[in-house]
Backbone as a printed PyTorch tensor [residue, N CA C, xyz], in Angstrom:
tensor([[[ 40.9320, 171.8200,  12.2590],
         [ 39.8660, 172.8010,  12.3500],
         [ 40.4650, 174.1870,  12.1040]],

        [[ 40.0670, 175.1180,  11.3300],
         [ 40.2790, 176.2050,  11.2420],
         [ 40.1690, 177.2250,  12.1840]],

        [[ 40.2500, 178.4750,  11.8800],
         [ 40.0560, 179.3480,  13.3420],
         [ 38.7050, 179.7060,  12.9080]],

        [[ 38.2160, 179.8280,  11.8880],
         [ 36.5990, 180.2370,  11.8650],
         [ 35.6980, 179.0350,  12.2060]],

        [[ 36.2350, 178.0920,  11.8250],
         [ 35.4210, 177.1730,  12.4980],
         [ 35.7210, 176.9910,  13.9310]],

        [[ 36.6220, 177.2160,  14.5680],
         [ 37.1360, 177.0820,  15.8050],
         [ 35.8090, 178.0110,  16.5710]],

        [[ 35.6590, 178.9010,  15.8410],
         [ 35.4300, 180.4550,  16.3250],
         [ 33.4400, 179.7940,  16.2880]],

        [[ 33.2510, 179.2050,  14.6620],
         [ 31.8670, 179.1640,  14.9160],
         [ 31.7770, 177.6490,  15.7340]],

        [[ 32.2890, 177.1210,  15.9590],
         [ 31.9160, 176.0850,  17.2780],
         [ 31.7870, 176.7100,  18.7290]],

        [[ 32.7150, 178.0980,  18.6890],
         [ 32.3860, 178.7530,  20.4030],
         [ 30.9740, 179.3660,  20.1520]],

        [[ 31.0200, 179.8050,  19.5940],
         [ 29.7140, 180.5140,  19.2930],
         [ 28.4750, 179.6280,  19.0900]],

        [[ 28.2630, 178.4830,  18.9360],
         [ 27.3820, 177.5800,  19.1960],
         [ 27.0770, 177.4720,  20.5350]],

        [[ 28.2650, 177.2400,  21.0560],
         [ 28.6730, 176.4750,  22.7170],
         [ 27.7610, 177.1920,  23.4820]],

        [[ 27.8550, 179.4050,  22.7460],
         [ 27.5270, 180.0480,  24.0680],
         [ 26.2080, 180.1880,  23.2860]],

        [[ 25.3140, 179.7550,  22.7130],
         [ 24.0280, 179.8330,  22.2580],
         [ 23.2250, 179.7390,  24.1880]],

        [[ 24.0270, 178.6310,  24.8050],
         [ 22.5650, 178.9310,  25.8440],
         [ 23.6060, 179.3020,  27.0660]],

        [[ 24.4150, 180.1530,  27.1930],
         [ 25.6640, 180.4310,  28.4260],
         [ 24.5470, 181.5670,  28.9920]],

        [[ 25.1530, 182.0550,  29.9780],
         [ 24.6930, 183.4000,  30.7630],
         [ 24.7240, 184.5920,  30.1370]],

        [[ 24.1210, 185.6140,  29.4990],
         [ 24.3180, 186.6820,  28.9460],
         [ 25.1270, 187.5950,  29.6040]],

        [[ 25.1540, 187.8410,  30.3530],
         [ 25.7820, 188.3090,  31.6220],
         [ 27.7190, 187.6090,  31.5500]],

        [[ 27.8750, 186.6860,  31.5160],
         [ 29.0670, 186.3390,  31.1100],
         [ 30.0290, 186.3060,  29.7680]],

        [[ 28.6730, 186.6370,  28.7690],
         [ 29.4460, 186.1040,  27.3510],
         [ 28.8190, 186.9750,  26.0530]],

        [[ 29.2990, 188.0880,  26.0990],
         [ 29.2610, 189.1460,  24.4840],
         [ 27.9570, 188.1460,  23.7540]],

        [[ 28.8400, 187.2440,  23.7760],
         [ 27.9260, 186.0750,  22.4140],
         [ 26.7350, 185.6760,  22.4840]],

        [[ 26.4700, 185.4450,  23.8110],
         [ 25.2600, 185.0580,  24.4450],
         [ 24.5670, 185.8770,  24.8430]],

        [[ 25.0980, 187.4810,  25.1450],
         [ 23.8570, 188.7300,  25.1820],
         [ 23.1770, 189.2060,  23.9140]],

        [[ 24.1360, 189.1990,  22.5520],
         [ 23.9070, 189.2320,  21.2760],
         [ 22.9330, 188.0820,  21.0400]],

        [[ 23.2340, 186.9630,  21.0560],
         [ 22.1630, 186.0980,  20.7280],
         [ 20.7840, 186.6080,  21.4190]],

        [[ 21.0420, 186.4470,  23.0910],
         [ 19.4890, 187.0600,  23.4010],
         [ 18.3890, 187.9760,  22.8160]],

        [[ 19.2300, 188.8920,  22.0590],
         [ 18.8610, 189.8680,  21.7900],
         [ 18.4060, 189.5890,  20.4860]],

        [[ 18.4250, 188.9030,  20.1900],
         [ 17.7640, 187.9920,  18.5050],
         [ 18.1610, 188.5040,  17.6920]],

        [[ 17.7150, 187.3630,  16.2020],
         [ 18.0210, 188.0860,  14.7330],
         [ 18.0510, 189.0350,  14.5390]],

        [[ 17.3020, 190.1190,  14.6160],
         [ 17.5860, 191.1580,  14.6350],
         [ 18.5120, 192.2740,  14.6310]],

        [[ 18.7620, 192.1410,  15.9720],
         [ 19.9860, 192.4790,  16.5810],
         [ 21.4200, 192.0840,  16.0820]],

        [[ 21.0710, 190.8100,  16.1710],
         [ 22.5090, 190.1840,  15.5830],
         [ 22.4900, 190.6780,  13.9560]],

        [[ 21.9440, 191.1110,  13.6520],
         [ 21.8110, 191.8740,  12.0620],
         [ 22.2880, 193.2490,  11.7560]],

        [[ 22.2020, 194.0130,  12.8320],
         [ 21.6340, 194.8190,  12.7340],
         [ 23.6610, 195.8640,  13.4710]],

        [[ 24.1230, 194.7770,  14.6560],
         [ 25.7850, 194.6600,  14.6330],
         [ 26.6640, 194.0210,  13.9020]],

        [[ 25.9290, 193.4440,  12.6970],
         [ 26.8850, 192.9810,  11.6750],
         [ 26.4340, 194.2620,  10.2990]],

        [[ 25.5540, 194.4150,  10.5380],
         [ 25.9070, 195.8980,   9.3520],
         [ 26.5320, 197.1380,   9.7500]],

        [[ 26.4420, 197.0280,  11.3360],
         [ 27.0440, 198.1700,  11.8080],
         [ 28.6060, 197.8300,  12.0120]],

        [[ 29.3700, 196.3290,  11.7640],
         [ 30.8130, 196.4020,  11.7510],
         [ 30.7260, 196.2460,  10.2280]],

        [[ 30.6300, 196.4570,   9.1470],
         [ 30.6340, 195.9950,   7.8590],
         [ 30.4130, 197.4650,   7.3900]],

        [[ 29.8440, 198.0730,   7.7520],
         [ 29.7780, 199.4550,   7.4700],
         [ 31.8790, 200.2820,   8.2980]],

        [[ 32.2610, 199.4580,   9.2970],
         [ 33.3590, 200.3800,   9.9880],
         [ 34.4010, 199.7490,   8.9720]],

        [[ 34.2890, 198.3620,   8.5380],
         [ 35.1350, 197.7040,   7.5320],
         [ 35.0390, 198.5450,   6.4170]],

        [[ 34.2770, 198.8020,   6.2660],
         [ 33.8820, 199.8910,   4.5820],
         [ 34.5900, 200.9500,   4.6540]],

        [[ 34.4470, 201.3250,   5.9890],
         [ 35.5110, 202.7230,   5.9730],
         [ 36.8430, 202.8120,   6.0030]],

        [[ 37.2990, 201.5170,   6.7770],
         [ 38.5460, 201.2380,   6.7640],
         [ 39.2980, 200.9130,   5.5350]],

        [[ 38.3470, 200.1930,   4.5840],
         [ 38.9740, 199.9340,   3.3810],
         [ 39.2870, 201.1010,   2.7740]],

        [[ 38.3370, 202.2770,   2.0750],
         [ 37.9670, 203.6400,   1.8380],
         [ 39.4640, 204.1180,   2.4490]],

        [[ 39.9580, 204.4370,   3.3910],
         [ 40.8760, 204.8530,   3.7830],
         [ 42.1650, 204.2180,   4.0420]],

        [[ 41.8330, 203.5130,   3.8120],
         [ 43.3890, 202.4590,   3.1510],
         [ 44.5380, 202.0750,   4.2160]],

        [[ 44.0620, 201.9240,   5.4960],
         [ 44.5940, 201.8720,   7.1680],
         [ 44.6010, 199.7430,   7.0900]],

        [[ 45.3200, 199.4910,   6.8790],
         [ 45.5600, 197.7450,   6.5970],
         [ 45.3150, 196.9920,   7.9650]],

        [[ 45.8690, 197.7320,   8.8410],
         [ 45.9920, 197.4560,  10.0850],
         [ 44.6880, 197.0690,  10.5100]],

        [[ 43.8640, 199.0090,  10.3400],
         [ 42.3500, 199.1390,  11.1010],
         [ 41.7160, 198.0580,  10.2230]],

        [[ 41.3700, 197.8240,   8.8200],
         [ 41.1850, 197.0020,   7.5900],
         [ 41.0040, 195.4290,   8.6260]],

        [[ 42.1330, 195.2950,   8.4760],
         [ 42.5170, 193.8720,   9.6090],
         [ 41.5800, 193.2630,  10.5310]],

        [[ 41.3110, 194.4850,  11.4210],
         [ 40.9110, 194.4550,  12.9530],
         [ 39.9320, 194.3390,  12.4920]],

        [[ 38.5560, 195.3780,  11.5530],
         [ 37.6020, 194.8920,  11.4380],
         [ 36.9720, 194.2740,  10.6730]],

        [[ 37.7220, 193.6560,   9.5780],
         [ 37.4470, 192.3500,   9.1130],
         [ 36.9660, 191.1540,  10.2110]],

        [[ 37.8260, 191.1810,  11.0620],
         [ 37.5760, 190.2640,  12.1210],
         [ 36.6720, 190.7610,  12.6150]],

        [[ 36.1510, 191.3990,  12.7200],
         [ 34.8670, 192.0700,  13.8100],
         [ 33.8580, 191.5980,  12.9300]],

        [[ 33.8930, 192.3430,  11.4140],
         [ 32.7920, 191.4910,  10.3100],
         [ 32.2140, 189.9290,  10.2490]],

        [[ 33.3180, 188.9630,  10.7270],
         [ 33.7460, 187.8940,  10.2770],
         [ 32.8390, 187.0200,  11.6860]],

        [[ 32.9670, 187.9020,  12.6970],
         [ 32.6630, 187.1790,  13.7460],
         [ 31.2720, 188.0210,  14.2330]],

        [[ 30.9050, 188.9450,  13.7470],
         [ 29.3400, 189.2690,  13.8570],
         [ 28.3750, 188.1580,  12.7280]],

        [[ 29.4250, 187.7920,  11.8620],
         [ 28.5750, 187.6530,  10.5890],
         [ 27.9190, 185.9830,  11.0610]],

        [[ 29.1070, 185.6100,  11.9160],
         [ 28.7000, 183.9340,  12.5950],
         [ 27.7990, 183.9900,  13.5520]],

        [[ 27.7760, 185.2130,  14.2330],
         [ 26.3770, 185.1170,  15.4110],
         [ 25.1650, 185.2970,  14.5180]],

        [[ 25.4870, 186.2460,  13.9520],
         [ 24.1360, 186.5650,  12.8950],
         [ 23.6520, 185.1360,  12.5100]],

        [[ 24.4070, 184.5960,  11.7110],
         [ 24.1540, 183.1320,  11.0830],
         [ 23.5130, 182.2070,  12.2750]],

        [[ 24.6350, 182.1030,  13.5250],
         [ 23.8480, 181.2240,  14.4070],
         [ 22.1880, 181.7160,  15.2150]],

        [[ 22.3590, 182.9050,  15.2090],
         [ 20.7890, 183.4640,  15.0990],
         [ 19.7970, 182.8460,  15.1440]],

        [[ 19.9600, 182.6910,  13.3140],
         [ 19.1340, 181.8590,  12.4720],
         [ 19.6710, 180.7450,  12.2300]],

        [[ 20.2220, 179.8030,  12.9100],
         [ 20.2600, 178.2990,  13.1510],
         [ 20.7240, 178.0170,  11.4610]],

        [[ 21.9460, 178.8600,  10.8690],
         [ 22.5950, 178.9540,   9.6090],
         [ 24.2360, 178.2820,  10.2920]],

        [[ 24.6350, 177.2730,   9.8560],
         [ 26.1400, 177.3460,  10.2590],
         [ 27.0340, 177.4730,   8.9850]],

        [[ 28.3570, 177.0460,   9.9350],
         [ 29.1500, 178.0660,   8.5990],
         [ 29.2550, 176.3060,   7.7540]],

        [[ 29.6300, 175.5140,   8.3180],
         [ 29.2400, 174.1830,   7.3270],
         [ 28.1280, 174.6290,   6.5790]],

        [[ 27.1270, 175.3420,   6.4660],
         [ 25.8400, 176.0450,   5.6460],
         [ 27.0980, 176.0170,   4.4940]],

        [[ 27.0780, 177.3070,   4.8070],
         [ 27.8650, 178.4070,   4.0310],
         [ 28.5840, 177.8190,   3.0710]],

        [[ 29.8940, 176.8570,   3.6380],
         [ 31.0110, 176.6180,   3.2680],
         [ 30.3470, 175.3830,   1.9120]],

        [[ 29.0800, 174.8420,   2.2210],
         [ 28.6040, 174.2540,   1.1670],
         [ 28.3090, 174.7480,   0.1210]],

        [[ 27.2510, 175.9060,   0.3860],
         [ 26.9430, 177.0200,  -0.6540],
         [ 27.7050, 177.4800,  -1.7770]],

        [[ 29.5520, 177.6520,  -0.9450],
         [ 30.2160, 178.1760,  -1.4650],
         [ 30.9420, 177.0710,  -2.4960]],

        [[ 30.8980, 175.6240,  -2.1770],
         [ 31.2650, 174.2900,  -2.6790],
         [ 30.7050, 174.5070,  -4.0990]],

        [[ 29.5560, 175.1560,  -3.7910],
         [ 28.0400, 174.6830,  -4.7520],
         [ 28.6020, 175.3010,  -5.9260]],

        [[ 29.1700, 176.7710,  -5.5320],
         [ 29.3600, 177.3090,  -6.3530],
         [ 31.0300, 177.4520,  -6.8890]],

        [[ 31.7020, 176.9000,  -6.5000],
         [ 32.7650, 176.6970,  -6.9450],
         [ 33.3870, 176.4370,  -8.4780]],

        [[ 33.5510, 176.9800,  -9.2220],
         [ 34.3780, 176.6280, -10.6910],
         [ 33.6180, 177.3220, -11.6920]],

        [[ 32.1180, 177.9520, -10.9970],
         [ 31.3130, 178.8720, -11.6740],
         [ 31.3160, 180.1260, -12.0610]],

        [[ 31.3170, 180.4690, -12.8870],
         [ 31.5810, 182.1580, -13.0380],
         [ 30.7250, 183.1210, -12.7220]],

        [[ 31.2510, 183.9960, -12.0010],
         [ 30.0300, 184.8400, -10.5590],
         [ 28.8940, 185.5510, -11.5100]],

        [[ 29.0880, 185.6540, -12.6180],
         [ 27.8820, 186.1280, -14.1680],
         [ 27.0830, 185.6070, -14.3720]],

        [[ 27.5110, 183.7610, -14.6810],
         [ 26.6280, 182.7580, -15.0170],
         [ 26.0840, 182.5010, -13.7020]],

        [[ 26.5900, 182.3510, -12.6550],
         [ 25.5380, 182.0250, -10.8690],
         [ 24.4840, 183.2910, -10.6060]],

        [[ 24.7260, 184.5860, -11.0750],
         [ 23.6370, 185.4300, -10.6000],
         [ 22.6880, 185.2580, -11.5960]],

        [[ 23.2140, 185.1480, -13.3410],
         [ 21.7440, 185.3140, -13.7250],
         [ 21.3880, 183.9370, -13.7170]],

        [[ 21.8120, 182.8520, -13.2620],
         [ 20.9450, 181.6590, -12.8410],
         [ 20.1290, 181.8420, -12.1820]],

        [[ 20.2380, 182.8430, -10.7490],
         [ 19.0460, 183.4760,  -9.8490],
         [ 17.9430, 183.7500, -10.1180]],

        [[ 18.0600, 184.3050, -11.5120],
         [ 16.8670, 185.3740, -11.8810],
         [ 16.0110, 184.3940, -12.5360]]])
């Protein structure tokens, strides 16, 4: 198991824990929304960190990105097995030919 998957299996676990005990589980309470709404607000501190070229700070909130971005997902009952398919889907494709497939 990986550490993101490690990471999105805790984050399942605390879907119904005490809010009061668990970051994860007050964020969830607080719904999609919310959980949206602290993943643009660490993705925006990642943006800056990149912008300023600090590897370290870069680092730290990548991980902050990485692990808002899984509550967000569990939110909306999205897991990263979702994802990691999505990303299967698109594998060997060239990111040109997958967007204007979209359209």
């Amino acid at each position: 198991m990986s550490v993101l998957q490690a990471l999105a299996a805790t984050i399942a676990a605390r879907k119904g824990a005490d809010p009061d005990s668990s970051w994860t589980a007050k964020l969830l309470t607080k719904g999609p929304e919310k959980c949206a709404e602290k993943f643009g607000e660490e993705a925006v501190e990642a943006i800056i960190e990149a912008v300023k070229g600090d590897r370290d700070r870069l680092t730290s909130e990548a991980a902050d990105v990485l692990y808002h971005l899984l509550v967000m997902l569990a939110a909306r009952d999205v897991t990263l097995a979702d994802v990691e398919a999505e990303l299967a889907r698109r594998e060997g494709k060239s990111g040109i030919a997958e967007k204007a497939a979209r359209k």
